[in-house]
ROSE-4610 file (N, C-alpha, C; in Angstrom, 1 decimal, always signed):
// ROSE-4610
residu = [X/X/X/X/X/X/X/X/X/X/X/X/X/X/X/X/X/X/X/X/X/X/X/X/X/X/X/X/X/X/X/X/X/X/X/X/X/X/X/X/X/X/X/X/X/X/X/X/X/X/X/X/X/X/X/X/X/X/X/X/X/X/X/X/X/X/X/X/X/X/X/X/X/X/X/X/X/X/X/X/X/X/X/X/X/X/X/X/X/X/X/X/X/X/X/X/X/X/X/X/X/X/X/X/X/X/X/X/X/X/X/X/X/X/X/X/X/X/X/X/X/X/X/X/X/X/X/X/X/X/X/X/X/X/X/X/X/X/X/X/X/X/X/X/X/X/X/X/X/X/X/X/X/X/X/X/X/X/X/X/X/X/X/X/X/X/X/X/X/X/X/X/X/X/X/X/X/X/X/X/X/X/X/X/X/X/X/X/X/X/X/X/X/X/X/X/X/X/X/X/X/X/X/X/X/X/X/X/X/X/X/X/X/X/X/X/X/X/X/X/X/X/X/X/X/X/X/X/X/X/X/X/X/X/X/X/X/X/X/X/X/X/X/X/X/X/X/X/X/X/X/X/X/X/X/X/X/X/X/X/X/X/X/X/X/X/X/X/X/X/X/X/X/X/X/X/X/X/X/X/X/X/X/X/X/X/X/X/X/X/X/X/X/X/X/X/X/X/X/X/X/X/X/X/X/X/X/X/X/X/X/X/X/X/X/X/X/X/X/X/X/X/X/X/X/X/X/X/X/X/X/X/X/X/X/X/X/X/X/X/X/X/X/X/X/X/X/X/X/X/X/X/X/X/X/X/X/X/X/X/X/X/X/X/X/X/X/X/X/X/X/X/X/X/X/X/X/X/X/X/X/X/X/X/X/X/X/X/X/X/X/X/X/X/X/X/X/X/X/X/X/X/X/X/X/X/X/X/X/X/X/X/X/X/X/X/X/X/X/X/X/X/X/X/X/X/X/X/X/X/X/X/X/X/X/X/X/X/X/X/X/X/X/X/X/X/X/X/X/X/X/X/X/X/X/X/X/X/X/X/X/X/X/X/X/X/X/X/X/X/X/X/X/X/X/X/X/X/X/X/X/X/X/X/X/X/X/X/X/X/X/X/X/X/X/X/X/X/X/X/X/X/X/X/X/X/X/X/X/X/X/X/X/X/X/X/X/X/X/X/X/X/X/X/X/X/X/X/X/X/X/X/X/X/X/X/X/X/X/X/X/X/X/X/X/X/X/X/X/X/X/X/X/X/X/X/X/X/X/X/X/X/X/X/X/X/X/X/X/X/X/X/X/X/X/X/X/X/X/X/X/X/X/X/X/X/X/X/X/X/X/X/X/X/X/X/X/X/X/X/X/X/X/X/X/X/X/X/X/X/X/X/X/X/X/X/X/X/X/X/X/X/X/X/X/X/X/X/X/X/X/X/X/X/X/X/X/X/X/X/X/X/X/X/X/X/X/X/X/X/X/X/X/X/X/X/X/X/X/X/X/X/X/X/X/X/X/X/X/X/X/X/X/X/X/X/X/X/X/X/X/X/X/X/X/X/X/X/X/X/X/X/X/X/X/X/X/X/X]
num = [1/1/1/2/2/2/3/3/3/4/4/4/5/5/5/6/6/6/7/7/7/8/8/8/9/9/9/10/10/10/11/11/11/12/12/12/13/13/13/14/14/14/15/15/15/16/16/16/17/17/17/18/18/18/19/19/19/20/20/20/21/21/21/22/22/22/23/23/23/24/24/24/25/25/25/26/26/26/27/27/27/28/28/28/29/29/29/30/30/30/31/31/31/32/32/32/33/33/33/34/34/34/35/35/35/36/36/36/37/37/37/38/38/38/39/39/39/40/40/40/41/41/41/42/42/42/43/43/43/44/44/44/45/45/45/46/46/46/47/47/47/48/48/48/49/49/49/50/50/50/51/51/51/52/52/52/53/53/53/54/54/54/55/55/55/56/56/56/57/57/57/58/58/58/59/59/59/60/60/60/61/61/61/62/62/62/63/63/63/64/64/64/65/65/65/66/66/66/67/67/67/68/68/68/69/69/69/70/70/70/71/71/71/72/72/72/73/73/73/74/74/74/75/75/75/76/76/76/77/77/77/78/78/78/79/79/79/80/80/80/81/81/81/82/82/82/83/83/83/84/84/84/85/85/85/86/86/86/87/87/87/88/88/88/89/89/89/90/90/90/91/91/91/92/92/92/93/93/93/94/94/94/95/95/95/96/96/96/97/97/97/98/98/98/99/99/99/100/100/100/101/101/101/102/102/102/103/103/103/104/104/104/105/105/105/106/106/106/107/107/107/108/108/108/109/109/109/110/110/110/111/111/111/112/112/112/113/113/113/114/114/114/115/115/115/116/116/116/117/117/117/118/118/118/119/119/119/120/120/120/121/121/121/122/122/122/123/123/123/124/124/124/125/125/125/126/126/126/127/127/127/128/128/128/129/129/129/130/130/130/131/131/131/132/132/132/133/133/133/134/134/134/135/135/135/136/136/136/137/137/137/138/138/138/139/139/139/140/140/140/141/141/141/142/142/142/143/143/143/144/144/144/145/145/145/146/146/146/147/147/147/148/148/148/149/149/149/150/150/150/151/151/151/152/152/152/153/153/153/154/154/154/155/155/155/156/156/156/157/157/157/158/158/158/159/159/159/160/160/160/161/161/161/162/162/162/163/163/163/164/164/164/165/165/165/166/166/166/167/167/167/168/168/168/169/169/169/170/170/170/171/171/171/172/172/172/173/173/173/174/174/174/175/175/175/176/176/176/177/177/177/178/178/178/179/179/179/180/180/180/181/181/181/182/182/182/183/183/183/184/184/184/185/185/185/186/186/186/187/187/187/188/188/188/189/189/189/190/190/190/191/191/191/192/192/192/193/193/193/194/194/194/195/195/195/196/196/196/197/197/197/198/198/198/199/199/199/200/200/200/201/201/201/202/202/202/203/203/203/204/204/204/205/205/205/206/206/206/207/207/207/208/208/208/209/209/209/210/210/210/211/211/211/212/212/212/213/213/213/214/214/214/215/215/215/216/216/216/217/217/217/218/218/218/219/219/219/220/220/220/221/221/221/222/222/222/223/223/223/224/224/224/225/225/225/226/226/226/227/227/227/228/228/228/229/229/229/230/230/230/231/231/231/232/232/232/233/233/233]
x = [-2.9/-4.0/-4.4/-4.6/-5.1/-3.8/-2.5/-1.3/-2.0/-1.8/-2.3/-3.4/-4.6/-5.7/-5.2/-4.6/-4.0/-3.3/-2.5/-1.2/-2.7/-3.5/-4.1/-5.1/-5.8/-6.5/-5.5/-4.2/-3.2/-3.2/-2.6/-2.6/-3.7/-5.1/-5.8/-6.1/-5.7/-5.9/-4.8/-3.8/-2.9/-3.0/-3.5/-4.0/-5.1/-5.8/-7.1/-6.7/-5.6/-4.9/-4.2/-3.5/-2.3/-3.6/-4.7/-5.5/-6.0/-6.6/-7.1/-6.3/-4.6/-4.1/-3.7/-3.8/-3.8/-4.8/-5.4/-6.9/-6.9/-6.8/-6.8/-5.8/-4.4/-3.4/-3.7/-4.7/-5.1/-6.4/-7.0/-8.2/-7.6/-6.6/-5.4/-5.2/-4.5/-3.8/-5.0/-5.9/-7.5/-7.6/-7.7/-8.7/-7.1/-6.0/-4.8/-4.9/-4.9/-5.7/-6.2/-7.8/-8.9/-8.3/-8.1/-7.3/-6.5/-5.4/-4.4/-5.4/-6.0/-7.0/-7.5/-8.5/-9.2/-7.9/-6.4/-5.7/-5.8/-5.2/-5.1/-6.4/-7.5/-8.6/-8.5/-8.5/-8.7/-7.9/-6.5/-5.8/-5.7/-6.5/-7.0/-8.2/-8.9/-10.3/-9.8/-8.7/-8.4/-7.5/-6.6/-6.2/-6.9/-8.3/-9.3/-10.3/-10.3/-11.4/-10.4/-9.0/-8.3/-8.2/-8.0/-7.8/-9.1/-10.4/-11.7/-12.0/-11.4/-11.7/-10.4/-9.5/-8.2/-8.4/-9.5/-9.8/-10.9/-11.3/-12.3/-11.6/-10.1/-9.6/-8.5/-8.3/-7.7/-8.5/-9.5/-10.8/-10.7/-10.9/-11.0/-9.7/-8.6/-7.3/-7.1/-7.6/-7.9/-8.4/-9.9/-10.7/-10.0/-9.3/-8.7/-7.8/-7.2/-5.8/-6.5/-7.6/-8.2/-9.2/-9.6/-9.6/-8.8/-7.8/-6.7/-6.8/-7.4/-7.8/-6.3/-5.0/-4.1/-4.0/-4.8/-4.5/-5.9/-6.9/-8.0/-7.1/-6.0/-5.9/-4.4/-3.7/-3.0/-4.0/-4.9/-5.6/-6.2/-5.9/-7.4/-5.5/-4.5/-3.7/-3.1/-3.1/-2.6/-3.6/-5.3/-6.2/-5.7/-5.5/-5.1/-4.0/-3.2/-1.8/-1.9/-3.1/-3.3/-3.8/-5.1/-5.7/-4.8/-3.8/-3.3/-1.8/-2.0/-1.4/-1.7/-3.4/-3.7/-4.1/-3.4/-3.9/-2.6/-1.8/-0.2/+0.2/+1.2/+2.1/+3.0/+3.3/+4.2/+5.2/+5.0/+5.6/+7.4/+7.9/+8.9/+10.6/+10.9/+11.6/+13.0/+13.2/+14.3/+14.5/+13.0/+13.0/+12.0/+12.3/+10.9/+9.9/+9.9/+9.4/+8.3/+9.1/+8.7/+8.0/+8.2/+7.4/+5.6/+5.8/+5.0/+3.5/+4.2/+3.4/+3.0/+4.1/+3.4/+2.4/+2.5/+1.3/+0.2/+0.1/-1.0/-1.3/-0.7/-1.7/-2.2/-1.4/-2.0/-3.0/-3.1/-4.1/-5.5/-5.2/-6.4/-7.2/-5.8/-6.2/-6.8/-6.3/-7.1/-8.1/-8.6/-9.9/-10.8/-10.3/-11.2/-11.1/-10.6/-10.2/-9.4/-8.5/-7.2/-6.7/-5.8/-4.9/-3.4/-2.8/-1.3/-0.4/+1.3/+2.5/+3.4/+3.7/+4.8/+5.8/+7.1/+8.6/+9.2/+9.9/+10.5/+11.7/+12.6/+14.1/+14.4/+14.9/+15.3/+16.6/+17.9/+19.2/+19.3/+20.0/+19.8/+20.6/+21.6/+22.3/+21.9/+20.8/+19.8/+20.0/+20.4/+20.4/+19.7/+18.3/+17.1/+16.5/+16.0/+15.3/+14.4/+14.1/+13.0/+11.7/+11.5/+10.3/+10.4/+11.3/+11.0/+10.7/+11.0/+11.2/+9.4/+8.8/+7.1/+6.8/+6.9/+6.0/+6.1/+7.3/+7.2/+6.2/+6.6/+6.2/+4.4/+3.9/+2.5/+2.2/+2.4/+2.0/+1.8/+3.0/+2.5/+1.6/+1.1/+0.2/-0.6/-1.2/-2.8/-3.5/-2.3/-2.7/-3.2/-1.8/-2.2/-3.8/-4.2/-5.1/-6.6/-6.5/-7.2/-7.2/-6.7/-6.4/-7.4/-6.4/-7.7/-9.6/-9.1/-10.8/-11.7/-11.4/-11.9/-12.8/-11.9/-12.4/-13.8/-14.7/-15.3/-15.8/-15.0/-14.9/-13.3/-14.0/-12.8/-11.8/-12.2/-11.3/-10.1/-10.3/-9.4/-8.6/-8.9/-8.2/-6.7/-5.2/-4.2/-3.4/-2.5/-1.0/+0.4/+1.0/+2.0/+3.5/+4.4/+5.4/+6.7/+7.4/+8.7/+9.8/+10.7/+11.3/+12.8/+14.2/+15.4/+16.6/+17.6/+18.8/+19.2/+19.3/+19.9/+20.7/+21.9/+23.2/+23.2/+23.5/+24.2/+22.7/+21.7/+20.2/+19.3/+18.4/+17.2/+16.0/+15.6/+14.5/+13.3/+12.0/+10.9/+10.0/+9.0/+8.3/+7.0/+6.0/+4.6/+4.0/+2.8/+2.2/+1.2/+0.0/-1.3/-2.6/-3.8/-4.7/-5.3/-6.2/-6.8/-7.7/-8.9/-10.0/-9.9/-9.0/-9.2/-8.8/-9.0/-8.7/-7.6/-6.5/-4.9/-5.1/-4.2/-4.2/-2.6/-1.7/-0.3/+0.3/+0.9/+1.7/+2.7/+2.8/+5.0/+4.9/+6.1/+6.4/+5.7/+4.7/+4.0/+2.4/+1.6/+0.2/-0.8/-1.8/-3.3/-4.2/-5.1/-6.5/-7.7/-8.3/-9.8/-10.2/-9.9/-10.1/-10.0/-11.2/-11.1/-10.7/-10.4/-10.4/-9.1/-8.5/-6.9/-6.0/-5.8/-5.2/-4.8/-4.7/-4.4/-3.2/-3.2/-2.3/-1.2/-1.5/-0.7/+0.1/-0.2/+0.3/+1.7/+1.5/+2.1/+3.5/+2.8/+3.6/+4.7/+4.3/+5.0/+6.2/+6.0/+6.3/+7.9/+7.4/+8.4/+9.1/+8.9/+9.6/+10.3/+10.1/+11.1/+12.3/+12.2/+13.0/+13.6/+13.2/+14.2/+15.5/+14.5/+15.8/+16.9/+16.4/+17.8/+18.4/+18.3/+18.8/+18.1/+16.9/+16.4/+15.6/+15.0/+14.6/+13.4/+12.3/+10.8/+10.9/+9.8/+9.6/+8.0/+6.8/+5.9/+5.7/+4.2/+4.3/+3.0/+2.0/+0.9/+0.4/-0.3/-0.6/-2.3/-2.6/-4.6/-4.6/-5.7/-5.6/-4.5/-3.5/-2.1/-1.5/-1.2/-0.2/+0.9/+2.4/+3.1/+4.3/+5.1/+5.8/+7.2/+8.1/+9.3/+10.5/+10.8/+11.9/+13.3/+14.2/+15.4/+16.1/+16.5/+17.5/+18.9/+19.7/+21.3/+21.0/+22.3/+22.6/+22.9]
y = [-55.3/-54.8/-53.4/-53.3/-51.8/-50.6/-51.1/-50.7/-49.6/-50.9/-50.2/-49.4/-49.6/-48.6/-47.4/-47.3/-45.8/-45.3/-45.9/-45.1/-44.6/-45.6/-45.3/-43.9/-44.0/-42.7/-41.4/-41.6/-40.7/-40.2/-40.6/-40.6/-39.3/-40.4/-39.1/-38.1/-38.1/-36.9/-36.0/-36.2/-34.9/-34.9/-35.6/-35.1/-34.0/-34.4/-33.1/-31.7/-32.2/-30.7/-30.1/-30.5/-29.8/-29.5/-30.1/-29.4/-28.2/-28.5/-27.1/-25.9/-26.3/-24.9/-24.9/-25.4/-24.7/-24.0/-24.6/-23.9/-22.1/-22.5/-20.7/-20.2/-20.6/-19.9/-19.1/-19.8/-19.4/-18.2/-18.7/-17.7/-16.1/-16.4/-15.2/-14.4/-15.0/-14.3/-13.7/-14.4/-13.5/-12.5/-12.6/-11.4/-10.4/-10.8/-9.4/-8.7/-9.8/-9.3/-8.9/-8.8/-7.9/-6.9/-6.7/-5.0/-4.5/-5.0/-4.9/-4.0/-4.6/-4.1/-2.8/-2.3/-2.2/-0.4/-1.4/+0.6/+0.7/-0.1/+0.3/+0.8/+0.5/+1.0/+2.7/+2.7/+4.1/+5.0/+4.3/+5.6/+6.1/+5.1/+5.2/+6.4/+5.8/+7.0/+8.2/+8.5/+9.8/+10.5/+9.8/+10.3/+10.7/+9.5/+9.7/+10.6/+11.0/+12.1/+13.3/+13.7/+15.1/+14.9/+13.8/+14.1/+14.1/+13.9/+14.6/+16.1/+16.4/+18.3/+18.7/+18.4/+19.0/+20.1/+19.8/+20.8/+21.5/+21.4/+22.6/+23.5/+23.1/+23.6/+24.8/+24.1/+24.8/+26.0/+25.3/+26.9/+27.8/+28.1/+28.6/+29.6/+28.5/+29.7/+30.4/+30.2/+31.1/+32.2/+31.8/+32.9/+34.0/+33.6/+34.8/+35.4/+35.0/+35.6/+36.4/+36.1/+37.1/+38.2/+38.3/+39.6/+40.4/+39.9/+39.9/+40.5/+39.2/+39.2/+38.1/+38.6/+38.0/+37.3/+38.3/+37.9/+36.9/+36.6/+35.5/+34.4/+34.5/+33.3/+33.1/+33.8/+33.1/+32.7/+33.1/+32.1/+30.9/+30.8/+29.7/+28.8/+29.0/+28.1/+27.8/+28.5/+28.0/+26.9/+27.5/+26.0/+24.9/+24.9/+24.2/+23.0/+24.2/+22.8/+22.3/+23.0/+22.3/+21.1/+21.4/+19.9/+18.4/+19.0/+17.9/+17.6/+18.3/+17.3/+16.3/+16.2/+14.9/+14.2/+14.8/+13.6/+12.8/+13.3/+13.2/+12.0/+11.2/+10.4/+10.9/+11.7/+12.9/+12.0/+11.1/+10.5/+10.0/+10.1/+9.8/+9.2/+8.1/+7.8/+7.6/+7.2/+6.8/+5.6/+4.6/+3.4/+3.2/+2.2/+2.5/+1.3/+0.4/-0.4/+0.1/+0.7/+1.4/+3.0/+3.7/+4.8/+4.1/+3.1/+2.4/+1.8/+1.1/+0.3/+1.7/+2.5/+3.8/+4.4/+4.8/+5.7/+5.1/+3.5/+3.0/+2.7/+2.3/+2.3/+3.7/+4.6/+5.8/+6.4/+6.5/+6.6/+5.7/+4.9/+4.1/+4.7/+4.6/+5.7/+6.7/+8.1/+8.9/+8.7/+7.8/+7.7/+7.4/+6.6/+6.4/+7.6/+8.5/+9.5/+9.8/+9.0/+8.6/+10.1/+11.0/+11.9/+11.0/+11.6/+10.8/+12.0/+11.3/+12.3/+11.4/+11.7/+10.9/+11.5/+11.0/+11.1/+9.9/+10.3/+8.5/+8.9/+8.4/+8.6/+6.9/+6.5/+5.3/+5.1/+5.2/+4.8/+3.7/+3.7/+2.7/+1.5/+1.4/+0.5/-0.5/-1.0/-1.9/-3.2/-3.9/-5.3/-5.9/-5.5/-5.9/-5.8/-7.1/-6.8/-6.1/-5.6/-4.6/-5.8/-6.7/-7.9/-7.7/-8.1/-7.8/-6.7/-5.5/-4.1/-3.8/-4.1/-4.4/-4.6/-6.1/-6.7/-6.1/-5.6/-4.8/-3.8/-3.0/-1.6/-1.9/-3.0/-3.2/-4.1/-5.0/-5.1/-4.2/-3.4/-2.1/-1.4/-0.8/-0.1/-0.5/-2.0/-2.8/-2.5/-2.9/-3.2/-1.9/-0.6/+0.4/+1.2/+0.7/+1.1/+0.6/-0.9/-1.5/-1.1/-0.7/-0.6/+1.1/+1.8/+3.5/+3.4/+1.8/+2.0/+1.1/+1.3/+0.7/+1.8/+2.8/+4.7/+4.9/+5.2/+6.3/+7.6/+7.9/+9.6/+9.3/+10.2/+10.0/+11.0/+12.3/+13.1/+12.5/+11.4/+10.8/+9.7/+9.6/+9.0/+9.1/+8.8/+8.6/+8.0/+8.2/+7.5/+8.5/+8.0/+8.6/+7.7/+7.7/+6.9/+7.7/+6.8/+7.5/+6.5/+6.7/+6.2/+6.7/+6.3/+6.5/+6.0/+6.3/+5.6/+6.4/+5.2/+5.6/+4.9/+4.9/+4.3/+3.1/+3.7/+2.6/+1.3/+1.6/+0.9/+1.6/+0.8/+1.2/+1.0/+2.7/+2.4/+2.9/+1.5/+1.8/+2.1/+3.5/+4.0/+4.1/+2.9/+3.3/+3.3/+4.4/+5.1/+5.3/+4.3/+4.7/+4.5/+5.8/+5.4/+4.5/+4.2/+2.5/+2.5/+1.7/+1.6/+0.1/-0.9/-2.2/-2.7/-3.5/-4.5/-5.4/-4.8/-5.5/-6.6/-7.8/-8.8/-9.1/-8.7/-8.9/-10.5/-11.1/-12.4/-12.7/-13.9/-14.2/-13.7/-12.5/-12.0/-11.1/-10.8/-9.6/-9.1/-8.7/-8.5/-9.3/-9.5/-10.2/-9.4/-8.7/-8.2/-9.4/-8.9/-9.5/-9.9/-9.7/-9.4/-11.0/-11.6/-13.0/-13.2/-12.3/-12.9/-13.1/-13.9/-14.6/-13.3/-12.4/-11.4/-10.8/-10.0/-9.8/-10.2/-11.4/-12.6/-12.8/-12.8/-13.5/-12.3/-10.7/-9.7/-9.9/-10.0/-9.4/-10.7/-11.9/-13.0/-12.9/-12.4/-12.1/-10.9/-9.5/-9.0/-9.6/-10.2/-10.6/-11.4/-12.6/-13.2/-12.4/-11.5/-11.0/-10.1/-9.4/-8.6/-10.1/-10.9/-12.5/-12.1/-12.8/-12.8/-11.9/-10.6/-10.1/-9.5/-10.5/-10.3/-9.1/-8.6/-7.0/-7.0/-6.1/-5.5/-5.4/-5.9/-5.3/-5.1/-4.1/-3.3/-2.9/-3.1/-2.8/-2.3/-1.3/-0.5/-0.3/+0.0/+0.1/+1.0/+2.2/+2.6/+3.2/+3.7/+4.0/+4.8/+3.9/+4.8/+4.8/+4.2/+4.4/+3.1/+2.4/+1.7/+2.1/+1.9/+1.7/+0.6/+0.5/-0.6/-0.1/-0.8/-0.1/-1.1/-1.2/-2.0/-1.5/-1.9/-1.9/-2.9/-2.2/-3.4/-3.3/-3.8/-3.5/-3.4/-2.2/-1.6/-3.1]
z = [+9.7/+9.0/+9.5/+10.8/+11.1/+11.1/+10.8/+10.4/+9.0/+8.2/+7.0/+6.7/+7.3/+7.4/+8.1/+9.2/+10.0/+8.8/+7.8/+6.8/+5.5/+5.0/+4.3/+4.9/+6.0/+6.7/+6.6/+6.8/+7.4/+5.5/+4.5/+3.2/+3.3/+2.8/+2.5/+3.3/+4.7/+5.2/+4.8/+4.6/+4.1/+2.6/+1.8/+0.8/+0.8/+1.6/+1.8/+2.3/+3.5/+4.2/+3.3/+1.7/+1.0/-0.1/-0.9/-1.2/-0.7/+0.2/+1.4/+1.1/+1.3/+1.6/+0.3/-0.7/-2.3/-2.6/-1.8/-2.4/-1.6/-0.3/+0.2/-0.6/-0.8/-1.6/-2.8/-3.4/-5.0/-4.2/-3.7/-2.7/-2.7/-2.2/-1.0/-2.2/-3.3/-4.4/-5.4/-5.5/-6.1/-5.5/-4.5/-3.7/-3.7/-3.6/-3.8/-5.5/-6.4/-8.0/-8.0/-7.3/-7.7/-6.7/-5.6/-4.7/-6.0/-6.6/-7.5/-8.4/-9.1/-10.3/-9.8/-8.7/-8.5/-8.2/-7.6/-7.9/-9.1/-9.4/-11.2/-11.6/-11.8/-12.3/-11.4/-10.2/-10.0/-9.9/-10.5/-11.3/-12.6/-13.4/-14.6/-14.8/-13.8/-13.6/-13.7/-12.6/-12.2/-14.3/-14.4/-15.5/-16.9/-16.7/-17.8/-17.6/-16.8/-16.1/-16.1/-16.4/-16.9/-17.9/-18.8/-20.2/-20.9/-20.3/-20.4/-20.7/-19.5/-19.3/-20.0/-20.6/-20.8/-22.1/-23.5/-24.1/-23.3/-21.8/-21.7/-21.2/-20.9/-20.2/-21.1/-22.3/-23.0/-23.4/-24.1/-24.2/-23.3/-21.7/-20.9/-21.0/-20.9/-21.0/-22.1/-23.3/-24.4/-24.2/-23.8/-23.6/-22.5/-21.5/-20.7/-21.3/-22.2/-22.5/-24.0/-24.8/-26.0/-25.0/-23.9/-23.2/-22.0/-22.6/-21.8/-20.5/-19.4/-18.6/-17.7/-17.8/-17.3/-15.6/-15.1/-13.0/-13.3/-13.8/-14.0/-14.4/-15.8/-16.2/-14.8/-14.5/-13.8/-12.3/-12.2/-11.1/-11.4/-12.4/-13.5/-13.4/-14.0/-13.7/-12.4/-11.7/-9.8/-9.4/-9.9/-9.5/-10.1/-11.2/-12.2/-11.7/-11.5/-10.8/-9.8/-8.5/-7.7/-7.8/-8.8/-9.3/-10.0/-10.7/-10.9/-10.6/-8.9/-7.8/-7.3/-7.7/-7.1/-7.9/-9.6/-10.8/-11.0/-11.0/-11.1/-10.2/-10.6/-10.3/-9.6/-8.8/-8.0/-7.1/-6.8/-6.1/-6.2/-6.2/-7.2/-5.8/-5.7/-5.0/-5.6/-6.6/-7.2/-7.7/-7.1/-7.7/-8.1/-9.4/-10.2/-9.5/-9.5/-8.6/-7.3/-6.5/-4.9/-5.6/-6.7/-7.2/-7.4/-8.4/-9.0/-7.7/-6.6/-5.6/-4.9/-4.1/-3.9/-4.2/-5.7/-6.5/-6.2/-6.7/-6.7/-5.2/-4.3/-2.9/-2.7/-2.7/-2.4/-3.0/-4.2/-5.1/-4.3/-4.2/-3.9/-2.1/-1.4/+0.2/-0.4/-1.3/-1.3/-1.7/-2.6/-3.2/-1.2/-0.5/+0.3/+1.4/+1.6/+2.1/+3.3/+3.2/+3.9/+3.6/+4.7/+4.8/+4.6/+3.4/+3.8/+3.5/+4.4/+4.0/+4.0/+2.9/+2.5/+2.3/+2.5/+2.3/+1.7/+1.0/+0.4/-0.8/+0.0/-1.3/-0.9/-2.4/-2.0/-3.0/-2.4/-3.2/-4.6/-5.5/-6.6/-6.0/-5.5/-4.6/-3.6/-3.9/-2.9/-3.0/-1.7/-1.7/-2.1/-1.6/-1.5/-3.2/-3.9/-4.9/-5.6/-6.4/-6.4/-6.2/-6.9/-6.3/-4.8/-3.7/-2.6/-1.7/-2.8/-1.9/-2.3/-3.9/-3.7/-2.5/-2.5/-1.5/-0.1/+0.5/+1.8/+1.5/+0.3/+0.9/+0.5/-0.9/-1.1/+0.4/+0.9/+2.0/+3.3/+3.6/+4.7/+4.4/+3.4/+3.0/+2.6/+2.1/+2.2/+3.6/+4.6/+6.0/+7.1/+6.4/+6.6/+6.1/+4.8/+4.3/+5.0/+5.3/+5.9/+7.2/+8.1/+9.3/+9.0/+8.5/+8.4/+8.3/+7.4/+7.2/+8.6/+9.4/+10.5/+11.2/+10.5/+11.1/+10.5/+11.6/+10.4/+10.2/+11.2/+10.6/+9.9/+8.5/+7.7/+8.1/+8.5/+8.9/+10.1/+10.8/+11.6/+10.9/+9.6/+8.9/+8.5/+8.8/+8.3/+7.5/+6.8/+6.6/+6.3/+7.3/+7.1/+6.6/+5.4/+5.1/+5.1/+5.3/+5.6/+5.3/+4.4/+3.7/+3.1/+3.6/+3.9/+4.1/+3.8/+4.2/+5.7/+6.8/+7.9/+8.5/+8.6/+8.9/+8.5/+7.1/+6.1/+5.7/+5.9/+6.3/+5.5/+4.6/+4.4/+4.9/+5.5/+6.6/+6.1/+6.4/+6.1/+6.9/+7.5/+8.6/+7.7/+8.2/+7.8/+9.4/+9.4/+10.8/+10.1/+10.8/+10.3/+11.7/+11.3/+12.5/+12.5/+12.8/+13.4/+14.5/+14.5/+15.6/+15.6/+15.8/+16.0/+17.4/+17.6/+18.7/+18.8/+19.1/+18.8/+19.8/+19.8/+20.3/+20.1/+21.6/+21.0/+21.0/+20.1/+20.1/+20.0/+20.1/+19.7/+18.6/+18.3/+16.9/+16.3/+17.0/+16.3/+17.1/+16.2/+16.5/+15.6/+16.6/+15.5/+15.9/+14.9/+15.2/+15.0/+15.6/+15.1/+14.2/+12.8/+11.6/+11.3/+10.5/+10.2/+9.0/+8.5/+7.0/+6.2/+5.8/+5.4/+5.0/+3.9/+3.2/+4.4/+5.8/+6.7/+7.2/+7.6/+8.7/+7.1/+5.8/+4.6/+4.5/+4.7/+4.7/+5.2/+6.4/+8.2/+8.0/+7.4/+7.6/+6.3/+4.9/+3.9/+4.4/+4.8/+5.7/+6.1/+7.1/+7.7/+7.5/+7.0/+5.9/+4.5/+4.0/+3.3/+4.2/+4.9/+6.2/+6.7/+7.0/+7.5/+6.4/+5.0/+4.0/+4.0/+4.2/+4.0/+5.2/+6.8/+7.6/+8.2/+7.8/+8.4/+9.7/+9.7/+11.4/+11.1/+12.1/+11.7/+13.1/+13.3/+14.3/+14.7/+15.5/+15.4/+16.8/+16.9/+18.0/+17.6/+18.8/+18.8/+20.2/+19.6/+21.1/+20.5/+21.1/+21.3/+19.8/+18.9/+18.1/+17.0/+16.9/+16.0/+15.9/+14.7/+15.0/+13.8/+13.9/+13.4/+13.6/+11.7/+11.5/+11.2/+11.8/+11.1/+10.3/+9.2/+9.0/+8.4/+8.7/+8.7/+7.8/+7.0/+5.5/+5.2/+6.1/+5.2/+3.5/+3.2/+2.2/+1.2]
């Protein structure tokens, strides 16, 4: 008798624990939806807000060139292109995938006033899926993003990517600043940070680099942390 009460207690307790973690799962993947949205929405802004001004802009160049006021209008176009370097999709790696996750995290850093430099060629020849070459690079750069906004002087804000074939390897270098409180463990780092999207990052991460036999690498000194991974060709 108390056999079967322990199996029936034991039942619904892991009924309640595989609920539980369905439930954070669906939790986890909201709250990456609304971040998702939320680039997408503000690279929408940025494009809908040039194609706003784009006839004031034509007017303007008119008017220099009918008083033929030539050194005005070529300074009215040098502003010009400057501005939409940061309307522009400029990014451009060679995969459409890794262009795509790029644009939009960074878009989203500069909106919070993240400094970034980026470098990034990526070969057509990749073992690695474009689904899993996303998730690396949208996870380094959530974390990175999250990690800048800990700052608040924005001007101490970073990111820097770096992105490459090196010996026969595709290597991914994200370096970003940070004011948190690292906590080193087996296999990696934990901050302070309580809240799930974090720890699901770090762990997705590294489970995709498992799959294809790759290298993660993390380093942390005052102020800075960076990630590195490594992917056979």
């Amino acid at each position: 008798m108390l056999l079967v009460v322990l199996l029936i207690v034991l039942t619904i307790t892991l009924y309640f624990l595989q609920k539980k973690r369905q439930e954070q799962l669906v939790e986890t993947q909201t709250d990456m939806l609304k971040q998702h949205a939320e680039e997408v929405e503000n690279i929408y802004r940025q494009m809908r807000g040039w194609r706003h001004d784009y006839k004031n802009h034509i007017q303007s160049m008119k008017a220099y060139l009918e008083l033929d006021q030539l050194p005005q209008l070529e300074n009215y176009l040098a502003d010009l292109d400057e501005d939409l370097v940061t309307i522009d999709l400029s990014i451009r790696t060679g995969n459409v995938m890794a262009d795509a996750i790029l644009n939009s995290k960074l878009s989203l850093a500069e909106a919070r006033d993240i400094q970034l430099n980026v470098t990034a060629e990526i070969p057509s020849n990749l073992a690695v899926s474009n689904v899993d070459l996303g998730v690396l690079i949208g996870n380094l750069l959530s974390n990175a993003i999250e990690g800048c906004l800990t700052i608040e002087d924005a001007d101490e804000r970073f990111i820097r990517v770096y992105i490459t074939v090196m010996k026969q390897q595709l290597y991914i270098s994200v370096t970003n600043s940070m004011n948190q409180v690292l906590k080193k463990i087996a296999g990696g780092y934990s901050t302070t940070k309580t809240g799930k999207e974090h720890g699901f990052g770090l762990k997705r991460i590294d489970q995709t680099a498992k799959k294809y036999n790759g290298y993660v690498n993390r380093q942390h000194e005052e102020g800075v942390f960076a990630t590195e991974i490594l992917l056979p060709l």
